[in-house]
N, CA, C and O atoms as a Tinker XYZ file with bonds, in Angstrom:
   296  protein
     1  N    107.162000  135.211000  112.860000    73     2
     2  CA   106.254000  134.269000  112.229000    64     1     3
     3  C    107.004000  133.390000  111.232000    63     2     4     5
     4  O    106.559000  132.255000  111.403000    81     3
     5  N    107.680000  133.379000  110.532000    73     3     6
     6  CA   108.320000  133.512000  109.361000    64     5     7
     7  C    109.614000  132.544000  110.011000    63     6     8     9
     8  O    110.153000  131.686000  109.311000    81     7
     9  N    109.984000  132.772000  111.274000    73     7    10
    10  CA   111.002000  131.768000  111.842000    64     9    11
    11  C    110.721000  130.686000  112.237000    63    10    12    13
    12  O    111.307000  129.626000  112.015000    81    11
    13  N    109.216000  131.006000  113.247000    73    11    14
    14  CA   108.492000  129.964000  113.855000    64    13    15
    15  C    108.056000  128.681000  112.610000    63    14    16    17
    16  O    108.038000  127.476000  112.857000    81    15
    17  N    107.680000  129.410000  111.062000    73    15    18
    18  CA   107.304000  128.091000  110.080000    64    17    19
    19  C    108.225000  127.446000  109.531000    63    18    20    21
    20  O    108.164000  126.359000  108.958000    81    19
    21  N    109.466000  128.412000  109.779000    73    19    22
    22  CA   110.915000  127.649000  109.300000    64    21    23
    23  C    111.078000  126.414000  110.135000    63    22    24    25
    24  O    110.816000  125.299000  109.685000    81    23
    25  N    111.586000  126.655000  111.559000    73    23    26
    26  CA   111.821000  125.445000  112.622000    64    25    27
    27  C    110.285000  124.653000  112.549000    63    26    28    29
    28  O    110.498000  123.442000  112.600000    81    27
    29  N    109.154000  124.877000  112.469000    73    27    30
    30  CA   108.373000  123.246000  112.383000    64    29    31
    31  C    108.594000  122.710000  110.975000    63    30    32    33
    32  O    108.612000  121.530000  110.626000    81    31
    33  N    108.736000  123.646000  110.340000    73    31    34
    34  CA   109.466000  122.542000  109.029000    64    33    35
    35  C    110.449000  121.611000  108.984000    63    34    36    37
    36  O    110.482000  120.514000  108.426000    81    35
    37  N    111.514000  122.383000  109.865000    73    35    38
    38  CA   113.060000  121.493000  110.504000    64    37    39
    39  C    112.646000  120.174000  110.564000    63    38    40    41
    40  O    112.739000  119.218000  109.794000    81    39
    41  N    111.882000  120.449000  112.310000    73    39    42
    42  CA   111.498000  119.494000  112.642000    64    41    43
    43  C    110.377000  118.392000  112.405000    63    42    44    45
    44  O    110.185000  117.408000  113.118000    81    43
    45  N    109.454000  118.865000  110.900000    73    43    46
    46  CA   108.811000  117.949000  110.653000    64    45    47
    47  C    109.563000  117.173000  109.178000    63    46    48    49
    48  O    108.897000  116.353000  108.546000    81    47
    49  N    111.013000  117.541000  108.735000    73    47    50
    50  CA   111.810000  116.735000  108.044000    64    49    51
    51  C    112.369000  116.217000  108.853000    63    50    52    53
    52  O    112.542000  115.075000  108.427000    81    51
    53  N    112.964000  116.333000  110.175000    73    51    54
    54  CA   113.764000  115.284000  110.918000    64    53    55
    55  C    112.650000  114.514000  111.332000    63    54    56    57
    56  O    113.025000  113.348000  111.214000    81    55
    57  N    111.736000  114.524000  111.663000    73    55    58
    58  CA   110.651000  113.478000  112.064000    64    57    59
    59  C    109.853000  112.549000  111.145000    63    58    60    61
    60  O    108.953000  111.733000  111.349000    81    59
    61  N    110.796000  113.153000  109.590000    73    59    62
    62  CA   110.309000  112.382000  108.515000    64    61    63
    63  C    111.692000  111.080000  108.163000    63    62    64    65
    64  O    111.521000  110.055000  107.503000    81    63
    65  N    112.655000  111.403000  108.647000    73    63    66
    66  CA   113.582000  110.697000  108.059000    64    65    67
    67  C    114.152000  109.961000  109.482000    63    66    68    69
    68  O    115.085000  109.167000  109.361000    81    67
    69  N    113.597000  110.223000  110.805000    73    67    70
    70  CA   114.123000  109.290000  112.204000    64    69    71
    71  C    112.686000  108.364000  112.165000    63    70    72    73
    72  O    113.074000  107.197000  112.102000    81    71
    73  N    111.617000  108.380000  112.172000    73    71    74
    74  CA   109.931000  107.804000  112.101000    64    73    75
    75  C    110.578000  106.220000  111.607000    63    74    76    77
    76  O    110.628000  105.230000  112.337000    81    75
    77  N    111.027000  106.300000  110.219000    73    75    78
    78  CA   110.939000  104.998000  109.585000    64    77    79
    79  C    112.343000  103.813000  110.246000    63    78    80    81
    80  O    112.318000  102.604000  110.019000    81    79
    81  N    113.368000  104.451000  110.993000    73    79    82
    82  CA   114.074000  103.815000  111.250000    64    81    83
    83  C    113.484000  103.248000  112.686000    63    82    84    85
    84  O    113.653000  102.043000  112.874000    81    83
    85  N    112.932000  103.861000  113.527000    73    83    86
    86  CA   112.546000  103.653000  114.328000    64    85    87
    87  C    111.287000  102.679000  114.179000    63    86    88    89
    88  O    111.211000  102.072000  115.247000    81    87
    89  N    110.622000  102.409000  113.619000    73    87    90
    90  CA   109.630000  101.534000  113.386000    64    89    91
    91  C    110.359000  100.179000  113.268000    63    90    92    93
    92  O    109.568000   99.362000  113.741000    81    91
    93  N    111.221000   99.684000  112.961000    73    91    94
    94  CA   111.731000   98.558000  113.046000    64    93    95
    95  C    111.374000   97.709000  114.244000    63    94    96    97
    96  O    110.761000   96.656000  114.069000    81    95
    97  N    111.682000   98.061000  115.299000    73    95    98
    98  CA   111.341000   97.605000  116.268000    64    97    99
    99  C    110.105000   96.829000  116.964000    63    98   100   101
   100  O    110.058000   95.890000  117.758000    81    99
   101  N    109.338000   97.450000  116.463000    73    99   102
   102  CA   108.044000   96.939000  116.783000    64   101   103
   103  C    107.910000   95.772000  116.023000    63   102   104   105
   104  O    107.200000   94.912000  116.545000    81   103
   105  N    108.483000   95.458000  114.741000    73   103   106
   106  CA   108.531000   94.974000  113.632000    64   105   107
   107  C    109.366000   93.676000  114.413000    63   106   108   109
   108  O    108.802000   92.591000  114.272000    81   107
   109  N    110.718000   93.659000  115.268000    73   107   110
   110  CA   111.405000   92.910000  115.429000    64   109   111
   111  C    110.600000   92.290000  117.092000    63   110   112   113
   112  O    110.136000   91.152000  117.168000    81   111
   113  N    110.584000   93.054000  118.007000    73   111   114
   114  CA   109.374000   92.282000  118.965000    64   113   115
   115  C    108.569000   91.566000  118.859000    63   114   116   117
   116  O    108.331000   90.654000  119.650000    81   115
   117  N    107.829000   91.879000  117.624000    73   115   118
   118  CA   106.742000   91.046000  116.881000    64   117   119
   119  C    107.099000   89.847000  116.614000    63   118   120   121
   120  O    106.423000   88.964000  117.141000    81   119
   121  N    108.275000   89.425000  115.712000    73   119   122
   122  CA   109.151000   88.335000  115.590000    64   121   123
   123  C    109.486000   87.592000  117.092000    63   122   124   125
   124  O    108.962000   86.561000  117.516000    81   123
   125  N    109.993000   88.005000  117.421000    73   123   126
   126  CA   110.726000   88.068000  118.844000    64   125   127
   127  C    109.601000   87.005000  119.324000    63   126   128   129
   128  O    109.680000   85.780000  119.415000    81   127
   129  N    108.354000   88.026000  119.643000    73   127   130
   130  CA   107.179000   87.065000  120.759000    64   129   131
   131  C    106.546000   86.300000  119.858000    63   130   132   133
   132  O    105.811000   85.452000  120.365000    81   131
   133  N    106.603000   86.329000  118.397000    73   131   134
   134  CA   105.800000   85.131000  117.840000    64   133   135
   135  C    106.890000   83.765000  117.759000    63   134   136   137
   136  O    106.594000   82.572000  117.694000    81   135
   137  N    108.046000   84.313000  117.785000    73   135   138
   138  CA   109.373000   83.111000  117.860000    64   137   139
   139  C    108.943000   82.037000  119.316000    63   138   140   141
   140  O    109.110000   80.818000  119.349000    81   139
   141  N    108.429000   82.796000  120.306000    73   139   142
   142  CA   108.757000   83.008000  121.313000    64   141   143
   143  C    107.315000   81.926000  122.124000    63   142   144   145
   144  O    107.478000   81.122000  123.042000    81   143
   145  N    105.997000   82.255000  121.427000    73   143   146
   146  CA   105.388000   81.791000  121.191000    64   145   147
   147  C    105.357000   80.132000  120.180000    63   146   148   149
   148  O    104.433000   79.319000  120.212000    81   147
   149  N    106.385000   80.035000  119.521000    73   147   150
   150  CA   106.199000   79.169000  118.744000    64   149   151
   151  C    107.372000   77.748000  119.365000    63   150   152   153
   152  O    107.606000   76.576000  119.069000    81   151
   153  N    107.804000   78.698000  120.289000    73   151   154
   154  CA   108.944000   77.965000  121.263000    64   153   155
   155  C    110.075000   77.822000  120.568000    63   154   156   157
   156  O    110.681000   76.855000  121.030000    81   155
   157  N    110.836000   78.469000  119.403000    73   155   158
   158  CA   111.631000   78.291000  118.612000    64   157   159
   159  C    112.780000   79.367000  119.210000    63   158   160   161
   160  O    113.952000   79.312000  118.838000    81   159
   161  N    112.208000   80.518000  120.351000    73   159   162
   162  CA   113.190000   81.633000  120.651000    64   161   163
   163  C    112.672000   81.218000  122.423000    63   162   164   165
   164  O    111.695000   80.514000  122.676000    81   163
   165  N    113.389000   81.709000  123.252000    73   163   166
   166  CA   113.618000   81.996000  124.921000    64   165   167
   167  C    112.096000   82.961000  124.770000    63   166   168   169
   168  O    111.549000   83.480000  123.797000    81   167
   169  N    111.687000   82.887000  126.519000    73   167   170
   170  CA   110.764000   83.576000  126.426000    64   169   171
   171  C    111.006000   85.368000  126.707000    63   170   172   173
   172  O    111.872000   86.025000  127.285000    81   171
   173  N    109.633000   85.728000  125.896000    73   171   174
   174  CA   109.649000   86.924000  125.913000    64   173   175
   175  C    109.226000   87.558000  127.168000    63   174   176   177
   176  O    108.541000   86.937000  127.982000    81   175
   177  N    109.704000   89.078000  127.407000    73   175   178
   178  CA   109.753000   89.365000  128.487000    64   177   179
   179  C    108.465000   90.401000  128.992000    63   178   180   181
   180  O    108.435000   91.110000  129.998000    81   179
   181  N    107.590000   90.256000  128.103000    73   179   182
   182  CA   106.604000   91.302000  128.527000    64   181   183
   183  C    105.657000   90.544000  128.896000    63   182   184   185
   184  O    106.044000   89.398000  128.670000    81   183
   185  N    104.292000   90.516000  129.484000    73   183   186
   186  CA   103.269000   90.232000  130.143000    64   185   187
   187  C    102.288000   90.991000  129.887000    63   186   188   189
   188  O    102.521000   92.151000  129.547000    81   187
   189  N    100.987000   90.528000  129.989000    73   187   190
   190  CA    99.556000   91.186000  129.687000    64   189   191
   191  C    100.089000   91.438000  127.870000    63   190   192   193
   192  O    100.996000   90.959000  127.189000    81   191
   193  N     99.052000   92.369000  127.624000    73   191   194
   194  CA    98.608000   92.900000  126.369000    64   193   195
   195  C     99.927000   93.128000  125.800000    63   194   196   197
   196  O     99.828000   92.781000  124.623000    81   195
   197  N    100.831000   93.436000  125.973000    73   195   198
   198  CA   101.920000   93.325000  125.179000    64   197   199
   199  C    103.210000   92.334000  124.999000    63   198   200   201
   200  O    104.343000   92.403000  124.521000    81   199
   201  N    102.400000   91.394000  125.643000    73   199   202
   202  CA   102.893000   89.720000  125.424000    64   201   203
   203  C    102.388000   89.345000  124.052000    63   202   204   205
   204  O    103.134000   88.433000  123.694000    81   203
   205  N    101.444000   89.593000  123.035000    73   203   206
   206  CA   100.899000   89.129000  122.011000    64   205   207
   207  C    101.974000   89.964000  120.873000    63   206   208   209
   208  O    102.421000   91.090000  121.095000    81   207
   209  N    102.221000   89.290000  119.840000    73   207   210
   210  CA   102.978000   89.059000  118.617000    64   209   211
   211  C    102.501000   89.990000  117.761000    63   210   212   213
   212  O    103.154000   90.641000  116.945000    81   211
   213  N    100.694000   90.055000  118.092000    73   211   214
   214  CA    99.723000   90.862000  116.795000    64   213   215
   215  C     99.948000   92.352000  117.172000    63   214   216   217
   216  O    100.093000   93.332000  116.441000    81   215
   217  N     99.933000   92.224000  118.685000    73   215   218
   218  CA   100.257000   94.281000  119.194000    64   217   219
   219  C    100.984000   94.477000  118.828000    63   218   220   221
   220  O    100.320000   95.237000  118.123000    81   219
   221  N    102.280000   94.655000  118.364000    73   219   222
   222  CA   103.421000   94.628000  118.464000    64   221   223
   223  C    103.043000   95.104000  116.792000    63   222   224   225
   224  O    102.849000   96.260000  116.416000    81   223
   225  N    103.007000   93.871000  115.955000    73   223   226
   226  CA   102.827000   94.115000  114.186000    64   225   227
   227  C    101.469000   95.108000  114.336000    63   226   228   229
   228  O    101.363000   95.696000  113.259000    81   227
   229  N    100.638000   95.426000  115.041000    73   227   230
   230  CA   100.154000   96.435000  114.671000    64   229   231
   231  C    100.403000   97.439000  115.100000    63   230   232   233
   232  O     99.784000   98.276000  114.442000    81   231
   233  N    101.106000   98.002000  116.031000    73   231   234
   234  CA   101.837000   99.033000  116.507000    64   233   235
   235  C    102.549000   99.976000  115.275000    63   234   236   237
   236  O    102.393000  101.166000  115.004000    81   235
   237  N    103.543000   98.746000  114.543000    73   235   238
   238  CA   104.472000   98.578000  113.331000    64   237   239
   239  C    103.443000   99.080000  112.221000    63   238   240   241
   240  O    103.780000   99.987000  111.460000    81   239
   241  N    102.370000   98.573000  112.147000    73   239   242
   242  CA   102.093000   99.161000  110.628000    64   241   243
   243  C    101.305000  100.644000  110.881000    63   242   244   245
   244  O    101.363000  101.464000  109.964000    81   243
   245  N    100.711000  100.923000  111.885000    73   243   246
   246  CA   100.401000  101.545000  112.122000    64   245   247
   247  C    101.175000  103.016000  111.700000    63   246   248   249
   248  O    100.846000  103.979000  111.007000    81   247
   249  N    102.196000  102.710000  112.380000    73   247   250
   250  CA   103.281000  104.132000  112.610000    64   249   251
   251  C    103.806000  103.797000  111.108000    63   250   252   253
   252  O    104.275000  104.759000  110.499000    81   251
   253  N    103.783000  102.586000  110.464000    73   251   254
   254  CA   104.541000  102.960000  108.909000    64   253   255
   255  C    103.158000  103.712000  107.787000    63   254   256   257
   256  O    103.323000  104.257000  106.696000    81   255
   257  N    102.021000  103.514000  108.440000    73   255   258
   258  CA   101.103000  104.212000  107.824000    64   257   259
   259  C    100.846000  105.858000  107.835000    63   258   260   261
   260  O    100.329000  106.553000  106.961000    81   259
   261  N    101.425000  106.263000  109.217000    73   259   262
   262  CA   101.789000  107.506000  109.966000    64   261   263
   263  C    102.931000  107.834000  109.368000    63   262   264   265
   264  O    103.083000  109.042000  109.185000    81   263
   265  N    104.137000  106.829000  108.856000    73   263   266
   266  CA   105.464000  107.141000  108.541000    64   265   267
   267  C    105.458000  108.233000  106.889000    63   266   268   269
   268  O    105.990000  109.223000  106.388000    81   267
   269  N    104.037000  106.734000  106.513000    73   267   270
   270  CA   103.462000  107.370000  104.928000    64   269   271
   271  C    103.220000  108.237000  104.425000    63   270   272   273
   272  O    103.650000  108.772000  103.403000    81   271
   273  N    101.979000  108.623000  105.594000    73   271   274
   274  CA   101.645000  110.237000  105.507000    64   273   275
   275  C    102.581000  111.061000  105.469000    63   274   276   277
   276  O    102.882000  111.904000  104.624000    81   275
   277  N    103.145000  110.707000  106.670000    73   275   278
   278  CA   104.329000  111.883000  106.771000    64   277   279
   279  C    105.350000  112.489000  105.551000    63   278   280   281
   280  O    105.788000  113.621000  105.350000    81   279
   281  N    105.481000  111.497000  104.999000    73   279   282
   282  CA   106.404000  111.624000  103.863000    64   281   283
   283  C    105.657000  112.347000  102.718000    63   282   284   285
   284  O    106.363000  113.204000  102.188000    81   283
   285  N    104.433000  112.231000  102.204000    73   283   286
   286  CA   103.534000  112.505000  101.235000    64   285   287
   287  C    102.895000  114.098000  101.846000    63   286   288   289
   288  O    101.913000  114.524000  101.237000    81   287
   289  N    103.390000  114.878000  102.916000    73   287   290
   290  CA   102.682000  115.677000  103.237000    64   289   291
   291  C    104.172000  116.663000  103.054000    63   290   292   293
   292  O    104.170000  117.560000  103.898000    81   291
   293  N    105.380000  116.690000  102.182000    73   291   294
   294  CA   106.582000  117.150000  102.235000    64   293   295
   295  C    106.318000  118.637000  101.455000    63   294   296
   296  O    107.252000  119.421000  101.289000    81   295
């Protein structure tokens, strides 16, 4: 028992400190298809619902709101 709460602890500090780097991305797509949209960048390469600029930034805040928690629950 006692091992099993050790390792989800592990792994809910490595999932506290990989979460926020990884959120970037969504953050930079977002850019990307609103560039992209604005005709200032080449076009973007996705289609349907994840052709829009706003999925993408809300994807992003989403998971930095998830990132939040995460951190505040240490």
């Amino acid at each position: 028992m006692q091992r099993s709460k050790q390792s989800a602890m592990e792994v809910a500090a490595l999932a506290r400190e990989l979460v926020t780097p990884m959120l970037v991305l969504p953050f930079v797509l977002s850019a990307w298809c609103l560039g992209s949209e604005m005709q200032f960048l080449s076009g973007f390469p996705a289609t349907g619902i994840l052709s829009h600029w706003m999925i993408w930034a809300g994807i992003g805040t989403i998971g930095l709101m998830a990132a939040t928690r995460l951190r505040s629950t240490q």
